[in-house]
Structures are given as structure tokens and as C-alpha cells.
C-alpha positions in Angstrom: 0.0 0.0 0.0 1.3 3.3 -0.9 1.9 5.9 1.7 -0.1 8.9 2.2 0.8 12.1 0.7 0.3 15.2 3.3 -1.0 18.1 1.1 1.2 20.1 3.1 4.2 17.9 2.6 3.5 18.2 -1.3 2.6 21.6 -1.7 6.2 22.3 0.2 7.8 19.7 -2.0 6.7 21.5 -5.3 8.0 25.1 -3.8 11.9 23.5 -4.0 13.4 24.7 -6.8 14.7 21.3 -7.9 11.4 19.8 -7.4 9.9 22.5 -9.5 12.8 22.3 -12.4 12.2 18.4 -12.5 8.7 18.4 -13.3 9.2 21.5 -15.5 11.4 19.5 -17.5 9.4 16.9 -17.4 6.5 18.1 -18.9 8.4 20.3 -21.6 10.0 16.9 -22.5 5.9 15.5 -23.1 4.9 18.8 -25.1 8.1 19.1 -26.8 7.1 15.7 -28.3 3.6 16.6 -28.6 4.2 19.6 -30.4 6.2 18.0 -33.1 4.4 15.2 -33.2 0.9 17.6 -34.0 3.8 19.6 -36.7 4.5 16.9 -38.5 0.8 16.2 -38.9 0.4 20.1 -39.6 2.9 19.7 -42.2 1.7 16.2 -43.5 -2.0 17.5 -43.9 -0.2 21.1 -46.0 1.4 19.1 -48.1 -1.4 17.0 -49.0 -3.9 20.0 -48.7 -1.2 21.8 -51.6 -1.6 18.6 -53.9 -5.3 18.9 -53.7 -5.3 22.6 -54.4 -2.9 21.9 -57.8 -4.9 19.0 -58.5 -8.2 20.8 -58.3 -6.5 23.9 -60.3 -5.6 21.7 -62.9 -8.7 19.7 -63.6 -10.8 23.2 -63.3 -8.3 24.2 -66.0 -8.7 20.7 -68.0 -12.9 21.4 -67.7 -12.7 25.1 -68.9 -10.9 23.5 -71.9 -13.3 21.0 -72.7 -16.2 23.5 -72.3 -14.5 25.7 -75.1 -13.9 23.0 -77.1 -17.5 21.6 -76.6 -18.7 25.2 -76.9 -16.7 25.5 -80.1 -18.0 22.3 -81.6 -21.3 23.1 -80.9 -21.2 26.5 -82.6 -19.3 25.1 -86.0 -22.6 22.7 -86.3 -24.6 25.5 -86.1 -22.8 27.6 -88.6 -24.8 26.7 -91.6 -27.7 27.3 -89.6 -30.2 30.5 -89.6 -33.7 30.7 -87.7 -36.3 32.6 -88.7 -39.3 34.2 -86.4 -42.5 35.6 -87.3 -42.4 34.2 -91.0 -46.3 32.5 -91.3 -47.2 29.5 -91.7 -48.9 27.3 -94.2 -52.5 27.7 -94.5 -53.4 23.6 -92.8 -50.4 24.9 -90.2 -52.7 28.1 -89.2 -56.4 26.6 -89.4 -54.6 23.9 -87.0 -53.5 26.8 -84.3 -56.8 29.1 -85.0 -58.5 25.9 -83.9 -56.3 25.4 -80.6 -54.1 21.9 -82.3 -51.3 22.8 -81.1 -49.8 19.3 -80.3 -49.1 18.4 -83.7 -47.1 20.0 -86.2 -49.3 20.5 -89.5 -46.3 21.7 -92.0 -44.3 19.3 -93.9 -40.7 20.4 -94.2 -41.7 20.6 -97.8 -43.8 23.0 -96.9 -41.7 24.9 -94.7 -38.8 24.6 -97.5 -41.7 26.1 -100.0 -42.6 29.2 -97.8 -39.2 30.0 -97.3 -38.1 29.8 -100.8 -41.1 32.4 -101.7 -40.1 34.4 -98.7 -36.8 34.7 -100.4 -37.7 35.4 -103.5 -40.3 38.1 -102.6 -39.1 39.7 -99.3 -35.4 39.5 -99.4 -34.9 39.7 -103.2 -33.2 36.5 -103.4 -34.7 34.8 -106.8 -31.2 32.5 -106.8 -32.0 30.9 -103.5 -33.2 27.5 -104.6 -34.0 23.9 -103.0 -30.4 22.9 -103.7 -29.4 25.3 -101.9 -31.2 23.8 -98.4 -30.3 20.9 -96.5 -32.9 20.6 -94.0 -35.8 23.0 -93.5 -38.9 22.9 -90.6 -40.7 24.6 -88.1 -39.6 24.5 -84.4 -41.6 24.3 -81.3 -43.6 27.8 -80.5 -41.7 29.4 -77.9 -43.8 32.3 -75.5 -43.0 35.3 -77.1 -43.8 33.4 -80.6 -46.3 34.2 -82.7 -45.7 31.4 -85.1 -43.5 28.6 -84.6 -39.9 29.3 -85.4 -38.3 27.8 -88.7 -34.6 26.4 -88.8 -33.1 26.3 -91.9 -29.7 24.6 -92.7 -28.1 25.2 -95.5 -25.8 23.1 -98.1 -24.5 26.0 -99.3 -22.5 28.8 -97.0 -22.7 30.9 -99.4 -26.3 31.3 -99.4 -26.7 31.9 -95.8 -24.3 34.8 -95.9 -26.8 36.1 -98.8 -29.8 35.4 -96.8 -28.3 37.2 -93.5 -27.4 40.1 -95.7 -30.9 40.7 -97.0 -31.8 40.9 -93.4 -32.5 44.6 -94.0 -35.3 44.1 -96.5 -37.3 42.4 -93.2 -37.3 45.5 -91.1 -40.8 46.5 -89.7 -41.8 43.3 -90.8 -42.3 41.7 -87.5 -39.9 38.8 -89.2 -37.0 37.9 -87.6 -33.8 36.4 -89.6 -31.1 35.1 -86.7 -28.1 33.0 -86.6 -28.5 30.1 -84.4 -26.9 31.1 -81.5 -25.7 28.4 -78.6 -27.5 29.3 -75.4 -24.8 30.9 -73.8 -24.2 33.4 -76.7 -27.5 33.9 -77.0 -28.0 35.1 -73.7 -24.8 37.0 -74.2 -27.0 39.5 -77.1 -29.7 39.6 -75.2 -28.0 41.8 -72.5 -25.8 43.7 -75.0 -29.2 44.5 -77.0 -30.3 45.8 -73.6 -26.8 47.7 -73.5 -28.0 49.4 -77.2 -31.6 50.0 -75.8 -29.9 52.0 -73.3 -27.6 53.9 -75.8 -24.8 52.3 -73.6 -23.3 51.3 -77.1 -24.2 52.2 -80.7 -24.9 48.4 -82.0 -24.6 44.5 -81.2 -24.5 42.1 -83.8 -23.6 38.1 -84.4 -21.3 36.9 -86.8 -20.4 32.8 -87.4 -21.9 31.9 -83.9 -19.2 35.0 -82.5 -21.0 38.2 -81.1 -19.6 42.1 -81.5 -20.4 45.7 -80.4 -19.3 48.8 -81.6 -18.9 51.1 -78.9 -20.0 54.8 -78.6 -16.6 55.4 -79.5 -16.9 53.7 -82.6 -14.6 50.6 -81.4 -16.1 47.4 -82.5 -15.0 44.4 -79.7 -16.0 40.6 -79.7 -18.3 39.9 -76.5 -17.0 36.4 -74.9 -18.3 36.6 -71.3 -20.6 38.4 -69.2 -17.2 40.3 -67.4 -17.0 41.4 -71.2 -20.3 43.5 -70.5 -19.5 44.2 -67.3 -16.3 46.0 -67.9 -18.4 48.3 -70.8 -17.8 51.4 -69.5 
């Protein structure tokens, strides 16, 4: 059995100096080894915390690649493409929405291809535009803003579409529309900087090849990539 320690005796013991310097050292000898035991730990979890960080910087690089490649790809398949709003449709097509059928589409694509062969030949003063000249030609769903459904017109020939976008002028106060087909992203991208001419922040906003420009009050004409591109509009 252990003897009894007098509190007395102990609290006098701990007041000598050597007694005091013992257990100092003692403990500094425990904490010393605690502390760079918890260091190395410190140091272990930095170093693995630094190889996330450069793995996660890399990857997010890696993904902002592939998006611009994806985004890329996505606008060179659309670069033969125009759509057109507010161009009317057939007569079978407008007796179906006049009587609410809505659900199924009533113009052929030959039909589509027909009305927008006359509407180049008698709007946009395009006679040479011809059915070899289309690849694929119909009407797309009504969006909420749409009058009449939306046509989509691909063409075989480049050359064509560049004609048809330039006779875009003959459409004005026409309530017809003639667009590129735009990815989402750029799309939303003219929206704002059609906002940006609304409020005579800049002169004029226009698309070209799936790309989208402004010319400045200024007169400087810049390429629009990113929303920071509008934000920094000054």
C-alpha cells in the first residue's frame, strides 16, 4: 500500500526549486514531443492539402478546356444554320393553331422549304435561292414570345446563308425575324448587349459565325465572350 501524501508535505515539496525544475522539464520533455508530433501532422496534412489545391486547379483548367472546345463544336454545327421568327405559316399549319391543335405539327418540311423559298424570293430579293441550296428546312416548337413557330433552316451552301443574313434589312418592320442560331450561352450574351443598345450604352450589337460584337459609342467594334466582357463596358 502506498503511503499517504500530506497536502502540506507536497505543496512544500513543489516550492523546491529542484522539485519544480524536475517536473518542468518533465512536462516540456511530453509537449516538446507533442508539439512535433501535432507539426509533423500540420505539415503532412499542408502538403497533402497543396496537392489537392494543384490537382483541383488543374482539372478546373482541364474542364474550362473542354467546355470551349464543346462550346466550339457546338457553334461550327450551327454555322450553316439561320432561324427565322415571325415568318407564317402554311395555311393547314394556321387553321390547326386558330382551332387550338397545337400538339401536332401540321407543316411538312416541304412545306416549310416552300414558304421559305417564296419568302426569299419576294421579301429578301433572293430569286437564286433555290431547294439545292437547303439541306434541311422545318418549323420548331412555339416558344412564348412566338407568334408562329420558329423555322430552322440549314443550308448546303454557306454561301447562301451569308446572302440570306445580308438581306436581313429588306425584313425591317416586318415583324420577321432572320437570326443566326446562336448556342445558349451566346445567345443570352446578345440579349444583354441588345439591352446595352436599348440604353444607348453602345451604338450596335450584332452576331457573326456563332461570335458576337459591339461597336462602342466610341466607334470601337469588340468581340463579346463573357458576361465580365459586358460588365467592364464602361
Amino acid at each position: 500500500m502506498a503511503p499517504s501524501i500530506n497536502v502540506d508535505q507536497l505543496v512544500q515539496a513543489l516550492q523546491d526549486k529542484r522539485v519544480a525544475e524536475a517536473l518542468a522539464k518533465c512536462f516540456d520533455d511530453v509537449l516538446s514531443k507533442r508539439l512535433a508530433s501535432l507539426e509533423n501532422c500540420v505539415q503532412s496534412l499542408n502538403s497533402e492539402l497543396q496537392k489537392r489545391d494543384e490537382q483541383i486547379v488543374h482539372l478546373q483548367e482541364v474542364n474550362a478546356s473542354l467546355l470551349e472546345r464543346v462550346h466550339d463544336l457546338e457553334c461550327y454545327t450551327r454555322m450553316d444554320n439561320i432561324i427565322v421568327h415571325g415568318l407564317p405559316e402554311s395555311y393547314a399549319s394556321a387553321a390547326a393553331d386558330a382551332a387550338n391543335i397545337d400538339s401536332q405539327p401540321n407543316e411538312t418540311s416541304a412545306e416549310s422549304e416552300t414558304t421559305f423559298l417564296k419568302f426569299c424570293s419576294s421579301q429578301l430579293k433572293l430569286p437564286s435561292i433555290s431547294a439545292g441550296d437547303i439541306s434541311v428546312c422545318h418549323r420548331l416548337k412555339k416558344g412564348s414570345r412566338d407568334r408562329t413557330r420558329p423555322m430552322i433552316i440549314r443550308f448546303a451552301s454557306r454561301k447562301a446563308r451569308l446572302l440570306v443574313l445580308s438581306a436581313r434589312k429588306h425584313t425591317r418592320g416586318t415583324g420577321i425575324f432572320i437570326n443566326e442560331h446562336l448556342t445558349k450561352e451566346v445567345s443570352d450574351l446578345f440579349a444583354s448587349t441588345r439591352q446595352l443598345v436599348k440604353t444607348k450604352k453602345i451604338q450596335s450589337t450584332w452576331s457573326f459565325n456563332c461570335k458576337l460584337f459591339i461597336k462602342l459609342n466610341d466607334g470601337r467594334i469588340k468581340m463579346v465572350s463573357t458576361k465580365e466582357d459586358i460588365n467592364n463596358i464602361r
